[in-house]
C-alpha positions in Angstrom: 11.3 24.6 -28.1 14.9 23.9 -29.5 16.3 26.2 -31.8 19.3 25.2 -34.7 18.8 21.7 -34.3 19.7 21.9 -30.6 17.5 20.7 -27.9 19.0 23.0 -25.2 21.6 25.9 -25.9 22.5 28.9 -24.0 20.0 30.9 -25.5 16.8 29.1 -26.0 12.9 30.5 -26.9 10.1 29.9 -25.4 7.2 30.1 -27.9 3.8 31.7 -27.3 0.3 29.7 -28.4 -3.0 30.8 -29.5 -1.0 33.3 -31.8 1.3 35.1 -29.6 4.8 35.9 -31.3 8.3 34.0 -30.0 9.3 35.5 -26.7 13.5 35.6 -26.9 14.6 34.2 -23.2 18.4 35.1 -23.0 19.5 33.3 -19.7 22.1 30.9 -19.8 21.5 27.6 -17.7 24.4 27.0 -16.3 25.5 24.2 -13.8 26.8 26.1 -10.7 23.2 26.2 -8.6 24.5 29.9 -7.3 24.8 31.4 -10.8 21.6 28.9 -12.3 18.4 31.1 -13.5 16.9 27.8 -12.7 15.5 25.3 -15.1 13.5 28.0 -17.4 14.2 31.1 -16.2 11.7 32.1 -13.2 11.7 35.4 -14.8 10.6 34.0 -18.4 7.6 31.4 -16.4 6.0 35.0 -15.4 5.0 35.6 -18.7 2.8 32.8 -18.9 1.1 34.4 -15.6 -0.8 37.6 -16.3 -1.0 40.0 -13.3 -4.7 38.3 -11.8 -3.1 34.9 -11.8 -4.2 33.5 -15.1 -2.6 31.2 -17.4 -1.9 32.4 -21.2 -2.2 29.2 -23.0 -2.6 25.9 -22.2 1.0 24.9 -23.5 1.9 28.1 -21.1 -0.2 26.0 -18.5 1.9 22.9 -19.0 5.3 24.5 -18.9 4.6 26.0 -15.8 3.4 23.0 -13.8 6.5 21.2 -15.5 8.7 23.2 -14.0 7.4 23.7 -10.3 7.1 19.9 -10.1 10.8 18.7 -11.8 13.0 21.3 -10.3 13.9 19.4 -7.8 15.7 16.8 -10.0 18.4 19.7 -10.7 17.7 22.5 -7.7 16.6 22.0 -3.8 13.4 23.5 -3.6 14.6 25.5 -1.0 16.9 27.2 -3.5 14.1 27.5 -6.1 12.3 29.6 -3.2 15.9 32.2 -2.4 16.1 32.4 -6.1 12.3 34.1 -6.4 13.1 36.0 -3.0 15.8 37.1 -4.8 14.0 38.0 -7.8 11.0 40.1 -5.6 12.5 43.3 -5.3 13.6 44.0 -8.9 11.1 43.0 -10.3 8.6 45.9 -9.8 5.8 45.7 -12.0 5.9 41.9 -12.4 6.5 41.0 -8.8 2.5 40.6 -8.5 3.3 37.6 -11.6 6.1 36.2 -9.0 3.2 35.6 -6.3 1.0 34.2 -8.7 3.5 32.1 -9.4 4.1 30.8 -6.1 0.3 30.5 -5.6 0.1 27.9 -8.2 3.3 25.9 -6.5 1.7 26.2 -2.7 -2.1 25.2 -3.9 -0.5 22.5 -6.8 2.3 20.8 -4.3 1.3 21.2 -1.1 3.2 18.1 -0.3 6.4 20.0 -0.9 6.3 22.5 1.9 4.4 19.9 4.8 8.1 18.0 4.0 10.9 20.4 3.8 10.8 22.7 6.7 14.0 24.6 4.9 11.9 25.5 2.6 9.4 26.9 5.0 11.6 28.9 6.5 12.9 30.5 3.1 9.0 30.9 2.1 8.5 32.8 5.8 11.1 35.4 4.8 9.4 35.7 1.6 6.2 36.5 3.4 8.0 38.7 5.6 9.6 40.5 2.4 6.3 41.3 0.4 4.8 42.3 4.0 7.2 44.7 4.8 6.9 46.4 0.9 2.9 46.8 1.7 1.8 44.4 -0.5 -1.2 43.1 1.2 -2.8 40.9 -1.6 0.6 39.5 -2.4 1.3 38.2 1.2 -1.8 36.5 1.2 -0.8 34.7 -2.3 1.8 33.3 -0.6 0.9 32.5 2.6 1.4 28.7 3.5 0.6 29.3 7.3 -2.8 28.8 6.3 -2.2 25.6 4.3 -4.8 22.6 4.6 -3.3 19.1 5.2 -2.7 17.3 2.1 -5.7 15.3 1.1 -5.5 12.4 -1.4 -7.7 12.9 -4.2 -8.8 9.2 -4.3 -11.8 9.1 -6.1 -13.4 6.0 -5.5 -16.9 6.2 -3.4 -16.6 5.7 0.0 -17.3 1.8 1.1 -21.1 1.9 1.5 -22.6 0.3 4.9 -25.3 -2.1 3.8 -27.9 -3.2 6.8 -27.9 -6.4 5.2 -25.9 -9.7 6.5 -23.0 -9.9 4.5 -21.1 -13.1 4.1 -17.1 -12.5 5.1 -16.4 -15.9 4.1 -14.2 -16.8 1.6 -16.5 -19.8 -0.6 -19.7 -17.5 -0.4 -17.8 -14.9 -2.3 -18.2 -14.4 -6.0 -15.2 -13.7 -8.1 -16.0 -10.3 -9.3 -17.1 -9.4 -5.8 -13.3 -10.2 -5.1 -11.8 -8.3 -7.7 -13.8 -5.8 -7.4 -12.6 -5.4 -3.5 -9.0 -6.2 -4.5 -9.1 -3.2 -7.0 -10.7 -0.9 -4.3 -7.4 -1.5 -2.1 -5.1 -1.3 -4.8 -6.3 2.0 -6.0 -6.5 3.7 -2.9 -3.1 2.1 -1.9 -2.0 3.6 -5.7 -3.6 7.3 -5.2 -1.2 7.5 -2.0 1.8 7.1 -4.5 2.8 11.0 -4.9 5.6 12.6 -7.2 7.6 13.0 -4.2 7.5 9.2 -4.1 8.5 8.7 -7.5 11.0 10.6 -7.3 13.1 9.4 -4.2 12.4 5.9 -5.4 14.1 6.8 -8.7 16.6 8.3 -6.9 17.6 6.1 -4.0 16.6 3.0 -6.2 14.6 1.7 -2.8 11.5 2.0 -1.4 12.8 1.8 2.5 11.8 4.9 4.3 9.0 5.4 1.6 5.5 4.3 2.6 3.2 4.6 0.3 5.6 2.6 -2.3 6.3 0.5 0.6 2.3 -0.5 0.9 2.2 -0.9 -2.5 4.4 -3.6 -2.6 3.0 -5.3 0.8 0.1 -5.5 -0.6 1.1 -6.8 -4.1 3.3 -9.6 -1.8 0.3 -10.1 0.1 -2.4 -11.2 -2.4 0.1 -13.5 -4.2 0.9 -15.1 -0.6 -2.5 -15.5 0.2 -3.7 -17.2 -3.3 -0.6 -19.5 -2.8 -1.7 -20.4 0.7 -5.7 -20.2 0.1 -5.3 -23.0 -2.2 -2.6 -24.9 0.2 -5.3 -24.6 2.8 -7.5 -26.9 1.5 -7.1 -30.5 1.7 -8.3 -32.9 -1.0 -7.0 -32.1 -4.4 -10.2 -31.6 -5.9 -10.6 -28.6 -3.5 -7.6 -27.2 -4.3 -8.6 -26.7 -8.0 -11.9 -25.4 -7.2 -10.4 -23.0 -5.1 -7.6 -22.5 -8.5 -10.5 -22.1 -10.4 -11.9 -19.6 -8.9 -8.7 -17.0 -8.4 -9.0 -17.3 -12.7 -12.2 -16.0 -12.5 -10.4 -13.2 -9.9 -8.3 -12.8 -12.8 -10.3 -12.2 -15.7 -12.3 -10.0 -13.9 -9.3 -8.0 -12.8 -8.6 -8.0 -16.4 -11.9 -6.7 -17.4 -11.5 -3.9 -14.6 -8.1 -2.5 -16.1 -6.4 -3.5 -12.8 -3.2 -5.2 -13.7 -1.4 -4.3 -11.0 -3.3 -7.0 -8.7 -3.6 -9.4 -11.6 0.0 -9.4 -12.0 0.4 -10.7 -8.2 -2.7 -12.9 -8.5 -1.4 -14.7 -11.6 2.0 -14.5 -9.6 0.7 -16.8 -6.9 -1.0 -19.4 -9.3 2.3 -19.7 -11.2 4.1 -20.1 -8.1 6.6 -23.1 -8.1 4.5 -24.2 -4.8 1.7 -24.3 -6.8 2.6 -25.5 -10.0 4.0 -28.4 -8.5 1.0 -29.8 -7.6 0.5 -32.3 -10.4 -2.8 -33.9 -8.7 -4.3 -30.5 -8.5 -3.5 -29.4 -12.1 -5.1 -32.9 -13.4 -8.5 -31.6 -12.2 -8.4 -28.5 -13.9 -10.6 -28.0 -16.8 -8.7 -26.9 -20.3 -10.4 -23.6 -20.3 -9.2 -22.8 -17.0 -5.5 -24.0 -17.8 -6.2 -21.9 -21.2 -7.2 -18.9 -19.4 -3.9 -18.8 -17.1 -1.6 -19.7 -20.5 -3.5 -16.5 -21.9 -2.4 -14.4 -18.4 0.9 -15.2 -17.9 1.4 -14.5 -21.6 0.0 -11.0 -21.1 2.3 -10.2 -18.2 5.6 -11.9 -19.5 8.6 -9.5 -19.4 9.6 -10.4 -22.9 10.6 -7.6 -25.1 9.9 -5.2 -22.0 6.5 -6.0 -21.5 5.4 -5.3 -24.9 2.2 -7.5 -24.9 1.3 -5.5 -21.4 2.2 -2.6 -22.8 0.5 -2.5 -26.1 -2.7 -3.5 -24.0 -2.1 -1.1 -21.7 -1.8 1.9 -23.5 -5.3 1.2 -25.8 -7.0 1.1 -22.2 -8.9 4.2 -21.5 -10.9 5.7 -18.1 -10.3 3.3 -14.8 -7.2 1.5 -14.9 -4.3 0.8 -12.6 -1.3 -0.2 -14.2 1.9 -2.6 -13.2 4.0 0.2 -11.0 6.6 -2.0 -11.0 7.0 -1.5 -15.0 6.7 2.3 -14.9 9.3 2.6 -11.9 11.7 1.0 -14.3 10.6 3.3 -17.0 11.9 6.0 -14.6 15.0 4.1 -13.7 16.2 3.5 -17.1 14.9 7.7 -17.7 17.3 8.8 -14.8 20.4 6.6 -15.8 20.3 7.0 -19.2 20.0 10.7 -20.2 22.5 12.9 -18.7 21.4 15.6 -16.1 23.6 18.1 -17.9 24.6 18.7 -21.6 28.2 19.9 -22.4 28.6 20.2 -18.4 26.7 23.6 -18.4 23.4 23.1 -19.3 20.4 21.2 -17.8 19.2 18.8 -20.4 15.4 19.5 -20.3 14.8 16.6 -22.3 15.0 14.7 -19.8 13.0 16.7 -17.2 10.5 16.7 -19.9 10.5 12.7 -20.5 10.4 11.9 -16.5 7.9 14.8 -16.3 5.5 12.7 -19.0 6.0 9.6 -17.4 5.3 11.0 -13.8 2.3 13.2 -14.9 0.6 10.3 -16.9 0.8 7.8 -13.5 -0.9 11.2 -11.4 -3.6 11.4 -14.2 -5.0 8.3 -13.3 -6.1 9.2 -9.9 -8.8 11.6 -11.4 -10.6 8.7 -12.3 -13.6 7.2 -10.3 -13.8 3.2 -9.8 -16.6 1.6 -11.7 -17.8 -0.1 -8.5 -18.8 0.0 -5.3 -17.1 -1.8 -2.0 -18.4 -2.7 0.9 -16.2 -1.7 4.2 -17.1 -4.9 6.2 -15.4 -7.2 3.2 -12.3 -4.6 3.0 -11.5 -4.9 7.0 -11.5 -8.6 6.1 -9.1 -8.6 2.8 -7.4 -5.6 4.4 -6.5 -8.2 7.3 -5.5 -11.6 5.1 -3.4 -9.6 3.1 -1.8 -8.2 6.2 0.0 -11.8 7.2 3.2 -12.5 6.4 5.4 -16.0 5.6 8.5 -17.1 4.2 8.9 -19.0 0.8 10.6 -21.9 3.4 6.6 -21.9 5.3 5.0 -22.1 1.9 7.2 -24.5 0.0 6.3 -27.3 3.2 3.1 -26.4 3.3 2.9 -27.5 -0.8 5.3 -30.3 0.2 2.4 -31.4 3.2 -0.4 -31.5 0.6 1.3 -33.7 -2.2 4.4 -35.1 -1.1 7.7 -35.3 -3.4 7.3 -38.5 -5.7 10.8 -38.8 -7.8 8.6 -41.4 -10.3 6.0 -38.8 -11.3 7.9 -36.5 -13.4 6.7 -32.7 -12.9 3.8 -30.6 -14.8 5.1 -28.7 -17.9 5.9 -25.6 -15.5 4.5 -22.4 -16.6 6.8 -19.3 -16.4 5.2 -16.9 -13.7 5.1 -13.3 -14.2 7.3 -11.2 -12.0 5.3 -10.2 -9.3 6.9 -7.0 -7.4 10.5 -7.7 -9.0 11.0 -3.6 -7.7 10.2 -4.6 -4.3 12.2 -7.4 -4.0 13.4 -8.3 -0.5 10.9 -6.0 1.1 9.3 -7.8 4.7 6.2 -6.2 6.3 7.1 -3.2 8.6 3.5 -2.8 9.9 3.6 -1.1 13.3 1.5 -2.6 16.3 -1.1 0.1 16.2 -2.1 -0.3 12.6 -2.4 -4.2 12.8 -4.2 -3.4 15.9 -6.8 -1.4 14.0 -7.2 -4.1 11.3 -7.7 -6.5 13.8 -10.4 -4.1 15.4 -12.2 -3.4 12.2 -12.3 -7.0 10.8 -13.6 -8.2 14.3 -16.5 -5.2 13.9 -17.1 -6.5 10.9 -17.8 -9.9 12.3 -19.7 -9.2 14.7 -22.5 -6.7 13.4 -22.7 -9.7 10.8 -22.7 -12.5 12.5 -23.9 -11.8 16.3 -27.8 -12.2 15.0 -28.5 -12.1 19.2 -26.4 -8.9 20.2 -25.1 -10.5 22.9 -21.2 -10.5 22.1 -21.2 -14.0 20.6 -21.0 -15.4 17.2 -21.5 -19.5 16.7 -18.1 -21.2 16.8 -19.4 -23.1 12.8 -19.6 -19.1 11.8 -15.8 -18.1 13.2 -14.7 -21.4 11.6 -15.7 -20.7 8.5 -14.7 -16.9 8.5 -11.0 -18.1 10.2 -10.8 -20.1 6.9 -10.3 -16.9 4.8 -7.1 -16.4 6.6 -4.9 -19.5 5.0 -4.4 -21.7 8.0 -5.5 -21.6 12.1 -3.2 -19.8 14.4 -3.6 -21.5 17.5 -5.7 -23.0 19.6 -8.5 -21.4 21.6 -11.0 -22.4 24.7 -14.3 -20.7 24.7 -16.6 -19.8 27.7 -20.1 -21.1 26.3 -20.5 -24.7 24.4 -20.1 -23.8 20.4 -20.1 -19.8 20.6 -16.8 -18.0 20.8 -17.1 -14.0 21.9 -15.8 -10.7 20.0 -12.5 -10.4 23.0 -11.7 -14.3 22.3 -12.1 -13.4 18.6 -9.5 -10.2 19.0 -7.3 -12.1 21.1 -7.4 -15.2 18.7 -6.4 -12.8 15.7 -3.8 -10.5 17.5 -1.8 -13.5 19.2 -1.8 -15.1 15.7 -0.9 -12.6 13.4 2.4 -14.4 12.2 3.5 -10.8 10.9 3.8 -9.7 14.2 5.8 -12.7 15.5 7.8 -12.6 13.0 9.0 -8.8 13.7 8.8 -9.3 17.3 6.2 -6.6 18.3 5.0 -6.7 21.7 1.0 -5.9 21.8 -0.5 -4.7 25.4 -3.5 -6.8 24.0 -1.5 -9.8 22.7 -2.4 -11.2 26.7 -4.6 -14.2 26.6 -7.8 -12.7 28.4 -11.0 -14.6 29.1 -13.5 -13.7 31.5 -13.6 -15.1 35.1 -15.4 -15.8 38.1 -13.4 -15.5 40.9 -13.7 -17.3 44.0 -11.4 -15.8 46.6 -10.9 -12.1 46.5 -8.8 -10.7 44.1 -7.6 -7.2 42.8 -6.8 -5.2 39.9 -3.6 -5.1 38.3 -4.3 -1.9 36.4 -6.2 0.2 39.3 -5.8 -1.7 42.3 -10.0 -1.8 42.8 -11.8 -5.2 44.1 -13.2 -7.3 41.3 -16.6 -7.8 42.9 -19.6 -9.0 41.5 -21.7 -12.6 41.2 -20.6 -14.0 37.9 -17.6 -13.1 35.8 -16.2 -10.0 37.9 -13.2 -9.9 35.4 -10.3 -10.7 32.8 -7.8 -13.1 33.7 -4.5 -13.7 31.6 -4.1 -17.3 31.2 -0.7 -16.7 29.7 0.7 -14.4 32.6 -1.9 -14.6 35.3 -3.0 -10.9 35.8 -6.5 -9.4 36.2 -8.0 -7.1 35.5 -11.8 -5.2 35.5 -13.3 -5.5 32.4 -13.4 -1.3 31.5 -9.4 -1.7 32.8 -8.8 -4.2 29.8 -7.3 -1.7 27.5 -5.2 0.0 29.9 -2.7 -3.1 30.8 0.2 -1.8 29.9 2.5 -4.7 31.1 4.4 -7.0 28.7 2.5 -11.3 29.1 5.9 -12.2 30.0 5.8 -15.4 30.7 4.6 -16.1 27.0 8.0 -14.1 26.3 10.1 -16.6 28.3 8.5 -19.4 27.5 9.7 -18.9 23.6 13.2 -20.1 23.9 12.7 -21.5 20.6 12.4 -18.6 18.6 8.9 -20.0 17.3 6.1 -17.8 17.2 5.1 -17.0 20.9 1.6 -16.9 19.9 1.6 -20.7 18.5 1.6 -23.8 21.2 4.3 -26.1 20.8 3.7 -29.3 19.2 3.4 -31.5 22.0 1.0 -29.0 24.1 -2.6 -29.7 25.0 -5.3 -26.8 25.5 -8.7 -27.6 26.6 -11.6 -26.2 24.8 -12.7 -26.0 20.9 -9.5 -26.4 18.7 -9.8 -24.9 15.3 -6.2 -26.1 14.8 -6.0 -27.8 10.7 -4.1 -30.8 9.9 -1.1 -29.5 8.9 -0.9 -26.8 12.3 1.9 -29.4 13.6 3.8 -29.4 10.6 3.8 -25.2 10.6 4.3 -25.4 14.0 7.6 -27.7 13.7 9.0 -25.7 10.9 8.4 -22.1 12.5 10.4 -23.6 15.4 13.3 -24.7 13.1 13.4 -21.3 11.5 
């Protein structure tokens, strides 16, 4: 509370609630950190902490947890720590209110100590402190040896495992089935965002070195990419507006869900300028639909700050994800534009208070529970499209493939896209080799206790067509052992070679070799173990790419590089995608426009 007009002065009050009289606090907040009480005065937070541990009043509650997460906008937490070690010993009757007070930052922030180990340390010679005084219950209140791994407190149920066939491909799913999935990864990709996060983005102004913002804005990328190129992928006009048609639906049912997050990069990728330039498309969509996307974009526009978003948002109550991108500013414009410090001496709570509002109200929201239920099967799939990644030069000739430039027609009224991800700007794709491995693992599971109705490790080559076409165009080509079946290695090896994401970064997969099974007729050895393929039929794996073999349980242990796919890519094209003038034998499930892609990838 301010007293004489003044939000902070040298001597400030802290009041009591529930009708406790004003408690005087006579510590001056100055800037030097080796002469600050810090922030509130450690020694006045006690007296909201009776001696078992309990809180006085709720407002007592709140100033507390204030404090132990925002010092660390003005004070290292590693000094917060010296300053109560420092406080212990004099203390005397009140030192049991100090470990209480340290019990609610260790079980509250957990986070904090797993990422400092300074901090650790100082919190060791705490330990070591109360120890050595005899103070057997107050050691173990402050014990973090003992601390649990921090678990996210996503709410949402876990993806249920239905015995059912369910269809993974894109035309059989309904629109609310989508969003629905969409919002599932969005909020668990959301809960992940911590107040550490927040703050070093606010900080640094970047979210390099920050994963959980860094997914964020993957994934945001990622669904606008892949409604651009989902609708690119198809070839006629008329299917390129049913396919329109039906990311609106996406949309309003994002919209009814309170996710606006993904509807901002959904309606993102259907204002794109590679979409909107498809004037043949756009004929064919009906007014309600064009009506419905006018009514979107108007919602998300950034005029006046948002304020359409932003009125809607705030009248939204229970489940809801909001636009990070909007809040991060929030913070931003928080951090630059109130001082840290008022008349150089003295912290300027106000603005701990306002970033603490802002920050708290974005943690609030992972309490809640989805309204909805996913299925894990359709999340290794979306999890995997939304993984791929290609430039604006890929998608703008893909748009120019479908409808050629025509300088007579003059363009469609354009419609002014939201910003989608304007915080993440810039930001590629750093997914390492083992986690696109594990998509591709999990999306290839999926597909297989789905689709292979005979157990036998093959799925009909019409099925895998139709399921390759959720991913926005084919790859490469493939040859397949049995007449119209393809099986769950060529599947795995079909995805992992063509995961333009992993071209494009240059990661080298042990399992990125071209394996199919062989009979051999001479004898021939192991490259992993040295042992004798033997056996009447298909003794092995052979590399087609760089010619080793291998047993089939030695697969996963080839640890060498398919080098001569390597040195064969002199054109920096993707090494996983045949040149335009190659010929592979086999079933092709290369689309029209795999040439043109080809070309361009080549070129770039």
């Amino acid at each position: 509370r301010e007293t004489k007009g003044s939000l902070i002065q040298s001597s400030f009050v802290l009041l009591g609630y529930g009708g406790q009289r004003a408690i005087p606090m006579q510590y001056k907040l100055y800037k030097s950190l080796s002469s600050l009480p810090l922030c509130l005065s450690f020694s006045g937070l006690t007296l909201f902490i009776d001696s078992e541990g309990k809180l006085s009043s709720p407002r007592g509650s709140q100033l507390v947890h204030m404090t132990l997460m925002m010092h660390s906008w003005v004070v290292p937490s590693q000094m917060f720590a010296q300053k109560l070690l420092t406080l212990y010993p004099p203390l005397g009757p009140k030192r049991s209110q100090i470990c209480h007070l340290i019990r609610q930052w260790i079980s509250q922030f957990p986070a904090v100590f797993e990422a400092d180990p300074r901090l650790e340390q100082t919190m060791g010679d705490l330990w070591a402190l109360v120890r050595s005084d005899g103070e057997e219950t107050h050691s173990q209140l402050i014990d973090t040896s003992c601390l649990s791994p921090h678990v996210n407190i996503f709410q949402a149920p876990s993806p249920s495992v239905k015995k059912r066939k369910v269809s993974l491909i894109f035309d059989h799913m309904e629109p609310d089935e989508m969003a629905e999935h969409l919002s599932y990864l969005e909020f668990k990709n959301f809960c992940n965002v911590s107040f550490l996060d927040y703050r070093s983005y606010v900080v640094r102004g970047s979210v390099r070195d920050n994963p959980a913002l860094e997914r964020s804005v993957m994934m945001c990328n990622g669904v606008s990419q892949w409604v651009q190129l989902m609708i690119l992928s198809r070839h006629t006009a008329q299917q390129r507006a049913q396919v329109f048609t039906k990311f609106i639906h996406v949309a309003q049912k994002l919209r009814a869900l309170q996710n606006f997050n993904t509807l901002m990069a959904v309606t993102g990728g259907l204002c794109h300028s590679s979409i909107s330039r498809l004037k043949d498309t756009s004929n064919l969509l009906p007014p309600d639909i064009t009506k419905a996307l006018s009514e979107m974009t108007e919602l998300l526009s950034s005029r006046s700050n948002y304020i359409n978003y932003r009125r809607v948002y705030n009248d939204c109550s229970g489940f809801k994800v909001p636009i990070l991108g909007v809040h991060l500013k929030d913070l931003i414009s928080l951090n630059e534009a109130l001082p840290d410090y008022i008349d150089d001496d003295k912290i300027n709570l106000s603005k701990l208070q306002h970033l603490y509002s802002n920050i708290n109200d974005l943690l609030s929201i992972h309490s809640y529970t989805p309204p909805f239920e996913a299925n894990k099967d359709l999340l290794h799939l979306l999890t995997l499209s939304l993984d791929l990644y290609y430039t604006e030069d890929e998608i703008y000739e893909l748009s120019y493939t479908k409808e050629p430039k025509n300088p007579k027609i003059q363009p469609v009224t354009p419609v002014k896209p939201p910003v989608v991800a304007e915080w993440g700007s810039g930001v590629t794709p750093r997914l390492d080799p083992d986690t696109i491995s594990k998509h591709v693992k999990q999306m290839v599971d999926s597909v297989m206790k789905n689709y292979d109705q005979n157990q036998d490790g093959y799925i009909s080559l019409e099925d895998f067509e139709k399921i390759a076409a959720n991913f926005p165009f084919s790859f490469c080509t493939h040859e397949t052992d049995r007449e119209g079946q393809i099986s769950r290695e060529e599947i795995n090896s079909y995805f992992m070679r063509g995961m333009s994401v992993c071209a494009k970064l240059g990661f080298n997969f042990k399992d990125a070799h071209n394996f199919h099974e062989m009979t051999y007729k001479r004898p021939t050895f192991c490259y992993t173990c040295g042992g004798f393929l033997w056996g009447v039929i298909k003794q092995g794996y052979h590399c087609k790419d760089c010619g080793i073999n291998c047993h089939r349980h030695c697969r996963d242990l080839v640890g060498m590089e398919c080098v001569k796919k390597h040195k064969g890519n002199t054109t920096g094209s993707c090494p996983c995608t045949p040149a335009p003038d190659s010929r592979t034998k086999g079933n092709s499930w290369s689309t029209s426009f795999s040439t043109s892609y080809t070309k361009h990838t080549a070129n770039t």
